[in-house]
Structure formats: C-alpha cells, structure tokens
C-alpha positions, 0 to 999 in steps of 0.5 A, spaced: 307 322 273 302 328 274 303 335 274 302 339 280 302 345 283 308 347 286 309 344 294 308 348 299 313 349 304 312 344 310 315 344 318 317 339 322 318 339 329 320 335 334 318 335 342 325 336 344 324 343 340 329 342 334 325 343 327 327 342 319 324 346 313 323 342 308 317 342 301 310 338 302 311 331 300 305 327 299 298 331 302 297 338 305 295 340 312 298 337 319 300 330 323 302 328 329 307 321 332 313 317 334 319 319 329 322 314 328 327 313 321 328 306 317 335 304 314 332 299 308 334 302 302 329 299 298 321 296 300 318 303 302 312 301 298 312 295 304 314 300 310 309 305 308 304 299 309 306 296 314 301 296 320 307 296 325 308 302 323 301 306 325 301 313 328 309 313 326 313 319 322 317 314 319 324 317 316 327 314 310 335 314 312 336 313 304 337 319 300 332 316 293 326 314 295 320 313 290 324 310 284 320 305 283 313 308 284 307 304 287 303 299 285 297 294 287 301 287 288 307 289 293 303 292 299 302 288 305 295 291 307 290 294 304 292 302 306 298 306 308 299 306 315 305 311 317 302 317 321 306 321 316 314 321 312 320 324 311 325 324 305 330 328 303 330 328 294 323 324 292 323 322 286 321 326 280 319 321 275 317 313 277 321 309 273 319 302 273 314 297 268 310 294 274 309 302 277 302 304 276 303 311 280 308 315 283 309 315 291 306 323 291 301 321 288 298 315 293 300 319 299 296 324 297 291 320 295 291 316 302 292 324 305 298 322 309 303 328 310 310 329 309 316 333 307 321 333 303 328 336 302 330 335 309 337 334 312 335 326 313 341 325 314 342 330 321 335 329 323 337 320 324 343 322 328 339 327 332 334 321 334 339 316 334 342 320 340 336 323 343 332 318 342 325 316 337 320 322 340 314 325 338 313 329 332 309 334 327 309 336 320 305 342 318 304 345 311 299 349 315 304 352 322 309 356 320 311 358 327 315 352 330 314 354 337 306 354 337 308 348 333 312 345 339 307 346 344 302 341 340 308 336 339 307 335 346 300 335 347 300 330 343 300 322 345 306 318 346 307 311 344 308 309 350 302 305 354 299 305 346 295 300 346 293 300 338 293 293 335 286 292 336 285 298 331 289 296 326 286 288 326 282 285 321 275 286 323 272 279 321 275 272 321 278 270 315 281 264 311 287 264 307 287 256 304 293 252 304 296 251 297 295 244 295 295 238 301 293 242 307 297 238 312 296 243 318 291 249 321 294 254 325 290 260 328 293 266 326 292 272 331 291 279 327 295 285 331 298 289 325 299 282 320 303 283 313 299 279 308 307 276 305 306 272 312 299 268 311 302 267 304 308 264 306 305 259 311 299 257 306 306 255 301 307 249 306 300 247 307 298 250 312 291 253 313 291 259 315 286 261 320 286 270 321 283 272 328 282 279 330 286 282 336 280 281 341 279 273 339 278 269 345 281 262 347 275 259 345 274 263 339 282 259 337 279 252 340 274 253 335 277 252 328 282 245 331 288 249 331 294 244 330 298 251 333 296 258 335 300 263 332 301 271 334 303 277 328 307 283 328 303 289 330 304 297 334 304 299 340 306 298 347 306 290 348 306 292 356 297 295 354 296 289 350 294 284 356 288 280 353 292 278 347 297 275 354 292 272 357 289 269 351 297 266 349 298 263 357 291 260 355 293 256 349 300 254 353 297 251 358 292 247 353 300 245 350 298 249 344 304 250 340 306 257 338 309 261 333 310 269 334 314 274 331 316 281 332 309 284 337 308 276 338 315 276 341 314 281 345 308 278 347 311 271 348 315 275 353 310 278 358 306 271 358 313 267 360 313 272 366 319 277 363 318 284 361 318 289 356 321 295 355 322 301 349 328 302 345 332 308 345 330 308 337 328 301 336 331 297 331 327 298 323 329 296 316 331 290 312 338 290 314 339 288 321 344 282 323 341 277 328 345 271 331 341 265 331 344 261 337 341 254 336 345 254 329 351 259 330 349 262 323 348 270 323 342 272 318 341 279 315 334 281 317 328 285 317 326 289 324 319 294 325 320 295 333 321 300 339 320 295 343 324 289 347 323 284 351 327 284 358 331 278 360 332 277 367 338 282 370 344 277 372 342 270 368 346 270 362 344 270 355 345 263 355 343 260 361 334 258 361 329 261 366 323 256 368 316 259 367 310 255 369 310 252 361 316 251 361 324 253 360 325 259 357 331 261 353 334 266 349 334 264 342 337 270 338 340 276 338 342 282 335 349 283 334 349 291 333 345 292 340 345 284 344 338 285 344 334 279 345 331 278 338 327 271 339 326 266 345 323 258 346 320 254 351 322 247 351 319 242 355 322 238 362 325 233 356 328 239 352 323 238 346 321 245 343 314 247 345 314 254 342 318 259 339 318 266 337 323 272 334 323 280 333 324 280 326 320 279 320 322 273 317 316 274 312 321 279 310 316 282 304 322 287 299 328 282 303 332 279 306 330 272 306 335 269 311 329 268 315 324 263 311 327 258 314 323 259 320 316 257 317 319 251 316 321 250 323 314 252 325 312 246 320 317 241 324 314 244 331 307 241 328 311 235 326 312 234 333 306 235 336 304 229 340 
C-alpha cells in the first residue's frame, strides 16, 4: 500500500437532514446521489464496477472492506461507477496475491469520493426506515446545513433516464467459445462483462448493441433471440428501450432480460413499475423460482420493481397482446416480483426474464442455470 497523507475529515448528509462524520476515503472534494447500502460481504471490486450503480452512494453494510485490493480481471467494466462510498474500517493493507492496488488507491485514481469511519451500521437502519434518498459527501463542506440545501438542489433518481449514458458507444461482438450454435443481440443498458462471457460459454455469439439501437439495428445481425442487460435509472424514462422490445415480440422474437431488462419486460407486457423503499442490493438475496419450487441465494442491483396487477394473485396469468404473462419468481424477504414469462396460446415459453443477476460475478451461482434456459428457448424456436 502507498503512504499518504493524513485523510482529511469528510461529512455526509442526507436530504432528510441527518449527517455522519467520518475521514476521506478514496478522492477528496464533494459528491452528490441516491444513498443506497449493499449487504455482499464480498464482491466490491464488482459493486464498484457495476454500471447499475451510476450516479449512487452506495453503503457498504460489511464492516471490512478492501482486504482483498483491486485488480484488472475482476471488474465488470472499464471504470467505477458509484457516485461515491462509504465504509466503516478500510483496509490498511491489501492482502492478496492477485491484488495489484489498494482500494484507496483506485478510488483516488477514478476520483470517487467517499468517507470512512462512519456508523455504517446506524446509517443502513436509517435508510431502511426512511428509505434510499439523496446524499452528498463532502471534504470541502463542513457546515452540514449549507450541505443539506445542496442535497436538495440536487437530482433525484426517480425519472432518471441514464442508461443510454453508461452504454457502449459502438457495437461489439464477443464470439461464441467453440461451435457457435446461436447469435443473441444483446442490448447494452449498464451490461456487467461476466454476462456476455457466460453466454459465449454456451455457444452463443453475442452481439452487444448501444442503448439507443433500433429493431432494424437488431434485425440486422439474424438474431436467433433479443436479449436485454442490467442497467440504472428509472425504467418508467426509459420508452424507446420498450418500444424497441414490443417490436421484436410482435416479430416472436424470443427475449431474455435480466434486472433493468425485467423491469423493461414489464412495461412492454402493459405493467407498471414503481420504486422500492431501499430496493434490493447485495449478493445474498433468497429468491423463489415458481416453475421449480427451489429457492435460490442470489445477487440484486435494484431500486426499482415491476407492478403486478392489484387483485391477480401471484399465481394466476394476465394476457397481453403478445401472450400470457406470469409471475415466474419472487423474493421471499419482500414477494417482490423477481422474474415473469410469456407463453403462447398453447403454454410454450416465448420469453423470460428475472431481477436478478444471474451472471452473478463474486457469487452466488444458484442462477446459471438461467442461460441454459435461455439455450433451451432457442432450442425451441420454430
């Protein structure tokens, strides 16, 4: 670890007025974002480059982070995307032999600002009874009440439509491994790069598409499936990405979306979405899968849900235009809907989607089995 100076002190104030003291962790000067807390007790290097986590402060509820330190084969894009981070006792050294820097230093390389020696524990029961809500952190600011006011001047998550601004700029291909057996055009709204690998595992070859692509732009590479990525912000702001969906299924095109691209799925069947209180984030949360009976330990990035339709039990169908539409998963802490399908008149399986990650880079891994399913899907394909 490299010597530095001594952390300056560092504030964090939320919108609803309470603040924190703590030491600068990472880059000195000021953030504005969603606070918001992650209970993995391992995978920060994959939290920190998640693009669902943009313009987020996320709050690490372990109390130990950076053990490990960093290094270039674990991330999941090309940067750090949280907006800031807190944590209550850094690391002082990083132990590891694949570790070829220490957390610190990449935060301040990637100038992310964050604080530690806070209460972490205090600060994720106040979000989980006020909610996830606007933050700053500040090394510059040390009066928490002209802090506060610029907490709320600043933008809320709701109506953010930010996926377009974490996509891939240009297509991109990531060949199948072997026999290519498939082509899947794989829409870009925040995608972790674990999850292009573990298709290309199964012989698909993967066809990465910005945010802003068109049905034609899909059509044109003969996909044999459309699938749609995690990715940030509001799903409710985020129309052309559903229009472009009700497109390839009225062509029948076969889709697989996970997390945003579940949220997605939803609007384009006619549901609604809405946002969670604190929303659902770390790599140990139980899920149901309804069409097996088996509960699975799985990873969650989301502030946002999909809306089931008030009065229609969980386990009844709805139709839509494309199909009948079920409830395929759902959390066990909350009965949040965590997955749905769409079947034909004759209940074969068109489409799919969960709210999870089940690529699920730094674990768990009970959801593999969902690009096996997507490979049986377009096994199936007329």
């Amino acid at each position: 670890m490299s010597s530095r100076a001594p952390a300056l002190p560092a504030l964090l104030v939320l919108e609803d007025g309470r603040s924190f003291s703590g030491s600068s962790f990472g880059a000195a000067g000021e953030t504005f974002g969603e606070a918001v807390f992650s209970t993995g007790m391992t995978g920060y290097q994959e939290t920190l480059t998640d693009p669902s986590y943009h313009r987020q402060v996320v709050v690490m509820t372990a109390p130990h982070v950076g053990n490990t330190g960093m290094n270039d084969e674990d991330r999941e894009s090309d940067r750090i995307w949280v907006a800031g981070y807190v944590v209550r006792d850094p690391a002082r050294v990083a132990s590891n032999w694949r570790s070829q820097r220490s957390l610190d230093e990449e935060l301040r390389e990637q100038g992310v600002v964050g604080i530690a020696g806070v209460d972490t524990r205090a600060l994720t029961r106040h979000l989980r009874e006020r909610g996830a809500m606007r933050v700053a952190i500040s090394t510059i600011e040390t009066d928490p009440g002209a802090l506060l006011k610029r907490v709320l001047e600043s933008t809320e998550m709701t109506g953010a439509n930010l996926s377009e601004g974490v996509s891939t700029s240009q297509a991109y291909v990531v060949p199948a491994v072997g026999e290519r057996r498939f082509t899947v055009a794989s829409i870009d709204l925040g995608i972790q790069a674990n999850t292009p690998r573990m298709m290309s595992e199964r012989g698909i070859e993967v066809h990465v598409l910005p945010a802003t692509a068109s049905i034609q732009d899909v059509l044109a590479v003969s996909p044999d499936a459309l699938f749609f990525s995690n990715g940030p912000g509001d799903p409710a702001a985020s129309t052309g990405q559903v229009e472009l969906l009700r497109a390839a299924l009225e062509r029948g095109l076969p889709y697989f979306g996970i997390c945003f691209g579940n949220q997605l799925f939803g609007r384009a069947l006619g549901f609604g979405t809405y946002k969670l209180k604190y929303g659902h984030r770390g790599i140990n949360q139980p899920v149901l899968d309804r069409t097996t009976g088996k509960v699975e330990v799985t990873a969650h990035n989301h502030g946002f849900a999909v809306q089931w339709p008030d009065g229609v039990p969980l386990g009844d169908g709805v139709s839509t235009p494309y199909g009948r539409a079920t409830v395929s998963h759902v959390c066990l802490n909350d009965d949040v809907v965590e997955g749905l399908e769409l079947r034909d008149d004759d209940g074969n399986l068109r489409s799919f989607s969960v709210q999870y990650h089940p690529e699920a880079a730094a674990g768990p891994h009970d959801a593999a089995y969902l690009f096996d399913r997507f490979v049986q899907l377009m096994e199936g394909r007329d």
